[in-house]
N, C-alpha and C positions, 0 to 999 in steps of 0.2 A: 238190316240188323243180322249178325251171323253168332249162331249158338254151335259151340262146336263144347262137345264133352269131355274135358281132357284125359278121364279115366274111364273112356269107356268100357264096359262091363264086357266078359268074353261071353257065347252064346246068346249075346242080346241084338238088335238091330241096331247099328250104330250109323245108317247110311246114310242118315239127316246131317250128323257131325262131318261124315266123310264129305258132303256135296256142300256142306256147309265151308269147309276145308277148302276145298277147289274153289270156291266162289272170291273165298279170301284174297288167295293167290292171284287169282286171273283180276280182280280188282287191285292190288296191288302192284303186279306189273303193270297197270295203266297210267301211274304214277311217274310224273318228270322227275330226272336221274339229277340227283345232287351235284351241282356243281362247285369242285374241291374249291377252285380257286375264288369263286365268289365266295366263298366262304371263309377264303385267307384274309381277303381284302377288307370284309367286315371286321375280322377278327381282331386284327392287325393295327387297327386304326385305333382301336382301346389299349389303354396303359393294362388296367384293370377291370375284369366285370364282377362285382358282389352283390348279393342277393342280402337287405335286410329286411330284419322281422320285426313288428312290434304288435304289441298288445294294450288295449283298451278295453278298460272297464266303463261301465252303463248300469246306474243302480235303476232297478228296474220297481224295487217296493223295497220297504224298510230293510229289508235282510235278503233281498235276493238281486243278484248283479246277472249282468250278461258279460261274458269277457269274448272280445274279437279279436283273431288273432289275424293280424295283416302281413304281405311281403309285398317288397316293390325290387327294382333293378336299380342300381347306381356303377352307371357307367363312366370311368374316368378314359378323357382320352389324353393321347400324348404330349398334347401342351397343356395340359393340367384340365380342361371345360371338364367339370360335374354336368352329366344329364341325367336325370330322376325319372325314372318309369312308373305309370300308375301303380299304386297302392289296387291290390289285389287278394279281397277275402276269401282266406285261407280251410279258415275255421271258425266256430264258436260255440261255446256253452254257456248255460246257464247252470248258478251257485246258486244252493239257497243254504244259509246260515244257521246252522244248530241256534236256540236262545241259552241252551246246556254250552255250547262249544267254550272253552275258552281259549283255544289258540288262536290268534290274530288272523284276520280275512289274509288272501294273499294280493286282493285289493284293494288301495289304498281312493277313496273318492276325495277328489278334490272340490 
């Protein structure tokens, strides 16, 4: 794990951020070098790549919901094949409902 300070303070000891700095790099450069071209050939082979989102509500008690918010990958390739990439949670909160509120949840439970 590297804590490096990114405002370090003038007159203060900053040497942990500094070594912590170096450590970065020199790990970094150990790192195999992107290669362009495998990288065309993947690319290349999709029509289109789109990232979609959705969201799901979960009532959790009379007035309070969980809502998750999901993304997945939908990769179109050049002869038209759909491949769907895991759904991947994003986020989520929990609502809990005024019994005063009266403007509508913004979810709907089915």
């Amino acid at each position: 794990m590297c804590y490096v300070n990114s405002q370090p303070i003038e007159g203060c000891n900053n040497t942990k951020s500094e070594e912590e700095i170096k450590k970065l790099i020199k790990w970094a450069r150990g790192l195999p070098s992107i290669d362009k071209e495998e990288i065309n050939k993947l690319i290349n082979g999709y029509k289109e790549i789109i990232y979609e989102e959705k969201e799901e509500c979960e009532t959790i008690l009379k007035r309070t919901y969980k809502i998750t918010k999901y993304i997945r990958c939908k990769k179109v390739k050049n002869g038209g094949e759909v491949i769907y990439g895991e759904s991947t949670e994003i986020c989520s909160r929990i609502i809990t409902e005024n019994k005063y509120n009266k403007e509508p949840s913004e979810c709907v439970v089915v």
